[in-house]
C-alpha positions in Angstrom: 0.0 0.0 0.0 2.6 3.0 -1.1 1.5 6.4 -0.3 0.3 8.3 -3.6 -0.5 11.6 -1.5 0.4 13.1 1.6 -2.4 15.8 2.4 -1.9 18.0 5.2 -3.7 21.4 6.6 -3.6 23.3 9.5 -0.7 21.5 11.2 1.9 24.1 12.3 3.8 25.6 9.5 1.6 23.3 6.8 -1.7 25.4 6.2 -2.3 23.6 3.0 0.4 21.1 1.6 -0.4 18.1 -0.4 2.2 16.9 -2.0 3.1 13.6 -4.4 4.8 10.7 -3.0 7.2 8.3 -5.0 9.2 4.6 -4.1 11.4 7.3 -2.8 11.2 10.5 -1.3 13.6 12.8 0.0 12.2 16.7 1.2 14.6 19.1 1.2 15.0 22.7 2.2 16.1 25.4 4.4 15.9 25.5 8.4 12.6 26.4 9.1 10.7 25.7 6.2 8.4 22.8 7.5 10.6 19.6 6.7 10.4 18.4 10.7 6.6 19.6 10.5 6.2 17.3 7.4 7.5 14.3 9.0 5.8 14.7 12.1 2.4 15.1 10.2 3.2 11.5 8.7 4.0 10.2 12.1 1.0 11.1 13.7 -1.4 9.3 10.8 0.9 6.3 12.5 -0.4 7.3 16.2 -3.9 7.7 14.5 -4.1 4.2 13.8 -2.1 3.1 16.7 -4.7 4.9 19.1 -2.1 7.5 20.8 -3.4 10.5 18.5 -4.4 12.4 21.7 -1.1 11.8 23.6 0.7 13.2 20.5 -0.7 16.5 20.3 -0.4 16.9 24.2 3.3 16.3 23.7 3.5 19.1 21.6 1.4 21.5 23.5 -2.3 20.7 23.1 -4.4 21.6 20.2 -3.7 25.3 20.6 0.3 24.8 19.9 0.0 22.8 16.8 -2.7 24.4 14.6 -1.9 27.0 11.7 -1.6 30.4 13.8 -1.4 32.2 10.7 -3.5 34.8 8.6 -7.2 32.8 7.9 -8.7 33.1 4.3 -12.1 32.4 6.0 -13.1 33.6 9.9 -16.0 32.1 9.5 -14.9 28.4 9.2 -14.2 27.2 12.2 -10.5 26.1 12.9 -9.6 22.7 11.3 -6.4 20.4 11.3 -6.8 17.7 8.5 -4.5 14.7 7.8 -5.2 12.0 5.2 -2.9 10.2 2.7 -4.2 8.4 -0.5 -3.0 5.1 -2.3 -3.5 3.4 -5.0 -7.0 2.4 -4.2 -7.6 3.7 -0.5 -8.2 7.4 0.5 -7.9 8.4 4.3 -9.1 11.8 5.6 -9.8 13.2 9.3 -10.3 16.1 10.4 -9.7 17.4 14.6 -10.5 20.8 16.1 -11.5 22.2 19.7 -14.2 20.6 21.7 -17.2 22.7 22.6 -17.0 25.0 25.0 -17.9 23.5 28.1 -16.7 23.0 31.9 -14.2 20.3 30.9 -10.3 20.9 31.6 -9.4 19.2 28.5 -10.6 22.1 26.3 -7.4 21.9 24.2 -7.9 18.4 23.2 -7.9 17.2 19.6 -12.1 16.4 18.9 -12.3 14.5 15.8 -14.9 16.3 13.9 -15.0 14.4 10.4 -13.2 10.7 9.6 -13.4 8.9 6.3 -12.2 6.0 4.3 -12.9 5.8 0.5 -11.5 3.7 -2.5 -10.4 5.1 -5.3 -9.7 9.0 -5.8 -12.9 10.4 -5.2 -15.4 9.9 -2.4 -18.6 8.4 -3.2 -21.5 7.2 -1.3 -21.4 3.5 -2.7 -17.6 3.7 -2.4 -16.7 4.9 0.9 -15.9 2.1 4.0 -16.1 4.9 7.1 -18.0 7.8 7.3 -17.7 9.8 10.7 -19.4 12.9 11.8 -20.3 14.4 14.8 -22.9 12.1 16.7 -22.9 9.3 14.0 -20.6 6.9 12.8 -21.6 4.6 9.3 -18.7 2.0 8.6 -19.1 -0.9 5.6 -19.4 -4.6 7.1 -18.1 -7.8 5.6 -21.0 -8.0 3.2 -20.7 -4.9 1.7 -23.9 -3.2 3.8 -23.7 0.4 5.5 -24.3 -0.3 9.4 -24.2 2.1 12.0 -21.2 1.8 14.2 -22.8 0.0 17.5 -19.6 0.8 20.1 -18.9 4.1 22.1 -16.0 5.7 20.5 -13.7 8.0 22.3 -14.1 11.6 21.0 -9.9 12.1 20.5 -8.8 8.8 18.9 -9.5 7.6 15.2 -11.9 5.1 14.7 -9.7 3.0 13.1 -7.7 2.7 16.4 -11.0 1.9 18.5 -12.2 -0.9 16.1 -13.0 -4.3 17.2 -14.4 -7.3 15.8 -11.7 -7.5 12.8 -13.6 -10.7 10.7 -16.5 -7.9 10.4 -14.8 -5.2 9.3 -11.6 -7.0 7.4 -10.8 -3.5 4.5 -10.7 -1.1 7.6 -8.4 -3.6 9.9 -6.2 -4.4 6.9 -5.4 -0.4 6.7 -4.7 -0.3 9.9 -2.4 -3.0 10.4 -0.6 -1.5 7.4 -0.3 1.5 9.2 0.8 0.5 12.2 3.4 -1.3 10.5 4.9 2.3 9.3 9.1 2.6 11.0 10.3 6.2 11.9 13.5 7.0 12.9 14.5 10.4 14.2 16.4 9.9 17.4 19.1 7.0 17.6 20.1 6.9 21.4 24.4 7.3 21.4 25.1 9.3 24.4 27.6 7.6 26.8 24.5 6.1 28.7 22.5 4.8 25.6 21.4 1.1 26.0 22.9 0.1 22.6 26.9 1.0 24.4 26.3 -2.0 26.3 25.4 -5.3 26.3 21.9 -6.7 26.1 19.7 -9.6 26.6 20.1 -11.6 23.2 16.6 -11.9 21.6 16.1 -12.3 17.7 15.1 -8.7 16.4 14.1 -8.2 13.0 13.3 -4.6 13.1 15.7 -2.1 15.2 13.9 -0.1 17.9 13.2 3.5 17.3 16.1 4.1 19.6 18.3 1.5 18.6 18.5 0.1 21.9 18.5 -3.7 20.6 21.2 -2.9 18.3 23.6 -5.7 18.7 20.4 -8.0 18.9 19.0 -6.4 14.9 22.9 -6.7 13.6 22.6 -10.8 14.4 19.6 -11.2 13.3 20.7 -9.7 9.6 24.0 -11.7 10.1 21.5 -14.9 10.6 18.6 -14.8 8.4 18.8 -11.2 6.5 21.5 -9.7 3.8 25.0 -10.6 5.6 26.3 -9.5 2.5 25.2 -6.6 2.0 26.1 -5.6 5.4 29.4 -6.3 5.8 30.2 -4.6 2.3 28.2 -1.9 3.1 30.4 -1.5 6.9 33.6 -2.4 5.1 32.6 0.9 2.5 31.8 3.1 4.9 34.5 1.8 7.9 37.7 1.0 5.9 40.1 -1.0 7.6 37.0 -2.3 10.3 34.1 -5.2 10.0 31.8 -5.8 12.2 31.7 -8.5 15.2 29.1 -9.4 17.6 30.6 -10.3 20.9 28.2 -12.1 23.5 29.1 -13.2 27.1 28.4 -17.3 26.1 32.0 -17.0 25.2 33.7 -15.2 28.3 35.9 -18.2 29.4 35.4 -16.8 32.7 31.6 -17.0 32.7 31.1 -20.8 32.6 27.3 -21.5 32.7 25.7 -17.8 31.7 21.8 -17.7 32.9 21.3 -16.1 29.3 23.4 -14.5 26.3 24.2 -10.5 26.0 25.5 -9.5 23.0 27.6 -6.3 22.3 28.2 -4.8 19.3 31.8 -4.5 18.0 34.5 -3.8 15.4 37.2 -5.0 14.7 40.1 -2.6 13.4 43.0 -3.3 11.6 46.3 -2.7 14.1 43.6 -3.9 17.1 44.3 -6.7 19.1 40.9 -7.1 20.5 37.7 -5.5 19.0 36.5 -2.0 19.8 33.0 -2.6 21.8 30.0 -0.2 21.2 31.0 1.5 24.2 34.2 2.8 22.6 32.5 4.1 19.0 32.2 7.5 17.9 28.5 9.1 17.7 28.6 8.8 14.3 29.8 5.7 13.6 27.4 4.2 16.0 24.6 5.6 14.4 25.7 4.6 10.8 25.7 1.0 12.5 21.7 1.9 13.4 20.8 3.3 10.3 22.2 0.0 8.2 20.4 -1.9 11.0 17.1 0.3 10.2 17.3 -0.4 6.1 18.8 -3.8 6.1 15.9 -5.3 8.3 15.1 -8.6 6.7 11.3 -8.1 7.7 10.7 -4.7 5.3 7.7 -3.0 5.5 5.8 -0.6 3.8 7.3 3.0 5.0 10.3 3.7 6.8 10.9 7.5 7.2 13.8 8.9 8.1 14.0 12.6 9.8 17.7 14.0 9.2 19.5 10.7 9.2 23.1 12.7 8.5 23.2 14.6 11.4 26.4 13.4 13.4 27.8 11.3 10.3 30.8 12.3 9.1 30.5 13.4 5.6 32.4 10.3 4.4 29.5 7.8 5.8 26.6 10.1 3.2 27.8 7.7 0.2 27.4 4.3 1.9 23.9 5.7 3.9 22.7 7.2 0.1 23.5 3.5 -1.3 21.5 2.2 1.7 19.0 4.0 1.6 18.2 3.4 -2.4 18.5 -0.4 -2.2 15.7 -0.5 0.4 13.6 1.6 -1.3 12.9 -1.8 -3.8 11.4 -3.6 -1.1 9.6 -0.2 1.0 8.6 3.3 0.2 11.2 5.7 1.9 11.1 8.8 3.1 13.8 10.9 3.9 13.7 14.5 5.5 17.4 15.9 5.0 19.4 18.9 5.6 22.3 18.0 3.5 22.4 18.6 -0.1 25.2 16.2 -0.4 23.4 13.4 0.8 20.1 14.4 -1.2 22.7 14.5 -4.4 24.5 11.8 -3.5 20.2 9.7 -3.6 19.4 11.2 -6.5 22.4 10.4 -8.5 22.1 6.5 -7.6 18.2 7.0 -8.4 16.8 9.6 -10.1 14.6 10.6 -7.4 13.5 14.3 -8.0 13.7 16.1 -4.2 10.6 17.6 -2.8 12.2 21.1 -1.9 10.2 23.1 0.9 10.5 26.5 1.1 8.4 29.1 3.7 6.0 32.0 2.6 4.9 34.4 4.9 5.0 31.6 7.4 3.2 28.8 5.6 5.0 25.8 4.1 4.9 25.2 0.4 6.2 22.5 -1.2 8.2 22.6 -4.5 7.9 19.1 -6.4 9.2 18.2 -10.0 7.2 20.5 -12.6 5.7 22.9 -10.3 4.4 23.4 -7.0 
């Protein structure tokens, strides 16, 4: 299910952005032109689905800190924040605004006011699986009939993340799921106290944490049953002169019967006696070990988005991470937010992908995409 369309307004900086989507997508642009905003507007379809819609916005202030707070067109409409993406043959729209006024402390809470799911590119009565407006909910059964929603829904979440009952409703489940299934990556713990410096309890992990705290854990599990391959070439690229080891404690001589395995990352360095652990690598390289971890997951999925994936990476590591990040856009639809026009050259070049340049107007966020605006 690859995104066609990203359609966002009212969101921050975004009062009215909809924008194209390839494979392979990387948004470029100037500090402050909306390219954080952009990503965060995809992650929160993700919480939509995953039910923590609410908890999102209140992390970023309430309702009254992420709205549009620029000039209206219309004073008479009331304010609106809309969200919705469109694929191949599924539309998704929703639409959140203030509560009424009432006696209630949680006035800044997101009220979904409208929710929809369509096929195809326009919305039709005979076409559409959820219909949601204020007091009523109609959603499309199994057999094809438009019932009325019979559960209590909660007036800040999505339907889709209240839904039960999924061999009644199997279209509007099946989106979800997909959704759910969405990776981000924006913050890679490598501080001198993040988990993935030290060892861990050994489990098989196909897909890296969003913090890369089960990074030794994800590097196995490619070494096992994903591309070994392609990650060791891809380390031996970007690290010349290093390759990769995964130490555990099943091997310390001194630790005869361990109650379970830990396993640390390492690498081993030419002129090294020993290998250097995780706890002894540079910011950088550590994180160029959890993005190669992130794209070389042998589970893919549908959408992994990337926000500013260069920061801390020397700009020797923006080759290997462009060749990375092309190769797993044929298996999932990427997105990349990016600061650095080498990196964004360096995709293109290996792809052809035309950038999605965002630039700000008086405020607003508009989006500059191959043959116009």
């Amino acid at each position: 299910m690859p995104l066609l369309e990203l359609d966002v307004q009212g969101y921050r900086s975004l009062r009215n952005v909809r924008i194209p989507l390839q494979q392979l997508n990387v948004i470029t642009g100037p500090n402050g032109s909306g390219k954080s905003n952009l990503y965060r507007a995809l992650w929160l379809i993700s919480q939509i689905c995953e039910g923590g819609f609410a908890r999102s916005i209140c992390r970023e202030g309430g309702l009254l800190s992420v709205m549009w707070a620029g000039l209206r067109m219309n004073h008479k409409k009331p304010l609106r924040m809309t969200l919705g993406f469109r694929t191949d043959d599924i539309a998704f729209e929703i639409q959140c605004g203030f509560p009424q006024p009432s006696s209630t402390r949680f006035g800044f809470d997101p009220e979904i006011k409208e929710e929809s799911v369509w096929h195809g590119r326009v919305r039709k009565p005979s076409t559409t699986l959820l219909d949601r407006t204020p007091g009523i909910t109609w959603i499309r059964d199994v057999d094809g009939n438009r019932v009325e929603y019979p559960l209590m829904l909660e007036e800040n979440e999505s339907v889709l993340s209240q839904l039960r009952e999924p061999h009644r409703y199997p279209e509007l489940f099946a989106i979800r799921e997909e959704v759910r299934g969405w990776r981000f990556y924006h913050t890679f713990r490598t501080d001198d106290a993040a988990p993935s410096r030290f060892p861990q309890v050994s489990v098989r992990t196909p897909v890296l944490s969003h913090d890369g705290s089960d990074l030794a854990a994800a590097l196995q599990t490619i070494l096992e049953i994903g591309d070994s391959n392609r990650l060791r070439t891809t380390i031996s690229k970007a690290l010349p002169g290093r390759s990769l080891v995964i130490l555990s404690n099943d091997s310390d001589p001194f630790q005869k019967s361990p109650r379970y395995t830990e396993l640390t990352v390492g690498l081993q360095t030419d002129g090294c006696e020993r290998p250097l652990v995780a706890r002894e690598l540079s910011d950088g390289t550590l994180k160029f070990l959890c993005l190669a971890a992130s794209l070389l997951s042998p589970r893919p999925t549908t959408l992994i988005a990337l926000n500013e994936p260069e920061s801390s990476l020397h700009p020797d590591l923006l080759p290997p991470l462009a060749e990375l990040i092309v190769n797993a856009a044929k298996s999932s639809q990427i997105w990349v937010s990016t600061h650095s026009q080498v990196l964004a050259d360096a995709i293109q070049s290996l792809s052809l992908a035309q950038p999605i340049r965002l630039q700000i107007v008086n405020g607003e966020t508009i989006a500059e995409t191959e043959g116009g605006n």
